[in-house]
C-alpha positions as CSV (number, residue, x, y, z in Angstrom):
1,X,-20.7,67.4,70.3
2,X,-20.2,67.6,66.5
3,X,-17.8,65.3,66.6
4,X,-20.2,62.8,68.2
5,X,-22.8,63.1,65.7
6,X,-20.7,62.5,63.0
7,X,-19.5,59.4,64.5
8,X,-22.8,58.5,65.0
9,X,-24.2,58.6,61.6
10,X,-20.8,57.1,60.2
11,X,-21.0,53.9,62.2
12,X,-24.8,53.8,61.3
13,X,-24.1,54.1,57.5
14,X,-21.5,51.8,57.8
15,X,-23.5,49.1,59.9
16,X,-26.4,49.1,57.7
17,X,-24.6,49.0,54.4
18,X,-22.6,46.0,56.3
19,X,-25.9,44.2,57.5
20,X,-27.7,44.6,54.5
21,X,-24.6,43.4,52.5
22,X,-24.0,40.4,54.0
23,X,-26.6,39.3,55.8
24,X,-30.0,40.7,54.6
25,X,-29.5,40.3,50.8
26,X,-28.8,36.3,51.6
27,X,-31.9,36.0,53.4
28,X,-35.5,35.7,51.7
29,X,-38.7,35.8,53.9
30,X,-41.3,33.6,52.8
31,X,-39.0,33.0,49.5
32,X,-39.0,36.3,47.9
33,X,-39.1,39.7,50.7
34,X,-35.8,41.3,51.3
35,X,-36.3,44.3,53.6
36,X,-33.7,47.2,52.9
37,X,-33.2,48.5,56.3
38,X,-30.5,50.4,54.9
39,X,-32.6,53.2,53.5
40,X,-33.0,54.3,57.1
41,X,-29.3,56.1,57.2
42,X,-30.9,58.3,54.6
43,X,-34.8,59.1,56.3
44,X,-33.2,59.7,59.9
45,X,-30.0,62.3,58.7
46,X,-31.0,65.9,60.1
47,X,-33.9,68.1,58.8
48,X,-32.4,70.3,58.3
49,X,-29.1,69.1,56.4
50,X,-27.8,70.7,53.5
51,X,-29.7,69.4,50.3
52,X,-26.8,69.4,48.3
53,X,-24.8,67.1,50.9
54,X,-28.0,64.8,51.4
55,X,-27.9,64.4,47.7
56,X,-24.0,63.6,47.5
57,X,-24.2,61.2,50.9
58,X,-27.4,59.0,49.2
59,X,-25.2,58.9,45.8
60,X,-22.5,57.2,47.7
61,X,-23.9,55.1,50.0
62,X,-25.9,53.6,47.1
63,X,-22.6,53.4,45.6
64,X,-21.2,51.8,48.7
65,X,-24.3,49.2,48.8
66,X,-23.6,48.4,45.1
67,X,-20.0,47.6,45.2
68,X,-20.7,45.6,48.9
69,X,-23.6,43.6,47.0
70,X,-22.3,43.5,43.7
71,X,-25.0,44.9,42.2
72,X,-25.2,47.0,38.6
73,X,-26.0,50.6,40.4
74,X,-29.9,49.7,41.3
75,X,-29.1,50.9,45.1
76,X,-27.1,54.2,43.6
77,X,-30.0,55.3,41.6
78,X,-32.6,54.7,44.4
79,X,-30.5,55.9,47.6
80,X,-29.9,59.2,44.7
81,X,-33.8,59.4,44.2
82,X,-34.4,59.4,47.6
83,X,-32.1,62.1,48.4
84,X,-33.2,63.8,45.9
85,X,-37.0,63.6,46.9
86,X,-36.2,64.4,50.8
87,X,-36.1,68.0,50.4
88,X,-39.8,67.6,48.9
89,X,-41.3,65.1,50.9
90,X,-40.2,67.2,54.0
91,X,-41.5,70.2,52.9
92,X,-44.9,68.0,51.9
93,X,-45.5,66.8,55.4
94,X,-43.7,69.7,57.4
95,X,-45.9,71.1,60.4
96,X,-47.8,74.3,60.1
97,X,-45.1,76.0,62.9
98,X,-42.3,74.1,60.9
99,X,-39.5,72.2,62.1
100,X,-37.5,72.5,65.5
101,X,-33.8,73.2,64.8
102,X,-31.6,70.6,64.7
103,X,-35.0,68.2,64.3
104,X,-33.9,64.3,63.5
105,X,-37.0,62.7,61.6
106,X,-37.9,60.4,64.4
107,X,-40.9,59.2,66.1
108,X,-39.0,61.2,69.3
109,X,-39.0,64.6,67.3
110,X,-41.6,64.4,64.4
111,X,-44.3,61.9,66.0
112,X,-45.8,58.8,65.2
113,X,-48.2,59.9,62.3
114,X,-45.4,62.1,60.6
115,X,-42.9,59.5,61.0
116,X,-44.6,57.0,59.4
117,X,-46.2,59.1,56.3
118,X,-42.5,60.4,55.9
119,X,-40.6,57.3,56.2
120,X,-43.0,55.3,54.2
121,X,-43.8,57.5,51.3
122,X,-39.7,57.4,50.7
123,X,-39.6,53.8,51.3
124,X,-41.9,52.8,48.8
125,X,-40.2,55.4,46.3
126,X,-37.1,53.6,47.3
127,X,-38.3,50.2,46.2
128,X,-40.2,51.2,43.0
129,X,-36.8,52.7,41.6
130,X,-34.9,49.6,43.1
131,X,-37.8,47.2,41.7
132,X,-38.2,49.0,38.2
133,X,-34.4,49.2,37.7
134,X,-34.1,45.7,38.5
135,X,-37.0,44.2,36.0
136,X,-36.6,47.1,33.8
137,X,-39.6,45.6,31.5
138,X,-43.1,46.8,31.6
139,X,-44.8,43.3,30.9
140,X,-43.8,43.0,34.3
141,X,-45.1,45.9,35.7
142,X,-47.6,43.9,37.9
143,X,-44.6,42.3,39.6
144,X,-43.2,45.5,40.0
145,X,-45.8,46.7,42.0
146,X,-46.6,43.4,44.2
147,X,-42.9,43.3,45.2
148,X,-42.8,47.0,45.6
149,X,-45.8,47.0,47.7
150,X,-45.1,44.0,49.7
151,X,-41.0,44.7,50.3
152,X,-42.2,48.1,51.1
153,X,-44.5,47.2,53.9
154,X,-42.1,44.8,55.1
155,X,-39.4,47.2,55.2
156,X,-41.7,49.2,57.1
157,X,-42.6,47.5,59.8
158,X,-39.0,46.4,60.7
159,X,-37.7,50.0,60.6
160,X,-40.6,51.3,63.3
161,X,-40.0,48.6,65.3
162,X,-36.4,49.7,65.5
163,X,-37.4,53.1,66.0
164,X,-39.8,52.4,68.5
165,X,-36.8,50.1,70.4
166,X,-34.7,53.6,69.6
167,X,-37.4,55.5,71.2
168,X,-37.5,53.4,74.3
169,X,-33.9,53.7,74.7
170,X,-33.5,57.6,74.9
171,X,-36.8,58.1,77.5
């Protein structure tokens, strides 16, 4: 059984990092939106995972995302803020009986209102790390914010569709 989630989460870090990688960071919608679905590996590892191991898995699949994209560690530092942040943002938004053990934050386990103040209060801190590293210049800072905003909604909306097609599949 342990064995099966393992595999699970390592074809699912692997398939992202490959999809966003090769095919999602050679696609602009409407010229200038690139969705980075591959933040979801991170949101959807167990509740109740180890902090330190959360931490260390977001440092190297950043790493993994930069090296895939060539990119100057903008995806390490965001995937490590993120992981870093998890254990907060959690505990922000954790029911008043707490967790289940062995919880997944899903729609399934968590429900529709948690899900999506969870997952998009840690996308958008994705993005605004990602989009601040990248411009790295506060005369831009209004750029920043649009593209954080907009990517982040964007981003969004793809990843609870696929959650909601996940959903669907394990009624």
């Amino acid at each position: 059984m342990l064995n099966n989630i393992y595999t699970k989460y390592i074809f699912l870090f692997i398939s992202l990092a490959l999809l966003q990688a090769y095919v999602l960071n050679n696609i602009l919608f409407l010229s200038f939106l690139n969705p980075y679905l591959y933040v979801y590996a991170i949101l959807t590892l167990p509740i109740q995972l180890n902090r330190t191991l959360v931490l260390i898995l977001s440092f190297i699949y950043g790493l993994l995302i930069d090296i895939l994209s060539s990119s100057y560690a903008i995806h390490t530092f965001s995937t490590t803020v993120v992981g870093f942040i998890r254990p907060f943002i959690l505990k922000i938004f954790s029911p008043f009986d707490g967790y289940e053990i062995n919880a997944i934050p899903s729609i399934k386990d968590c429900g529709h209102i948690w899900w999506l103040k969870y997952s998009f209060t840690l996308i958008i801190l994705h993005n605004l790390c990602l989009f601040t590293i990248e411009e790295f210049n506060y005369k831009k800072l209004h750029y920043i914010i649009f593209q954080t905003l907009l990517t982040s909604i964007f981003t969004f909306l793809i990843l609870y569709i696929l959650e909601l097609i996940k959903n669907k599949k394990l009624k």
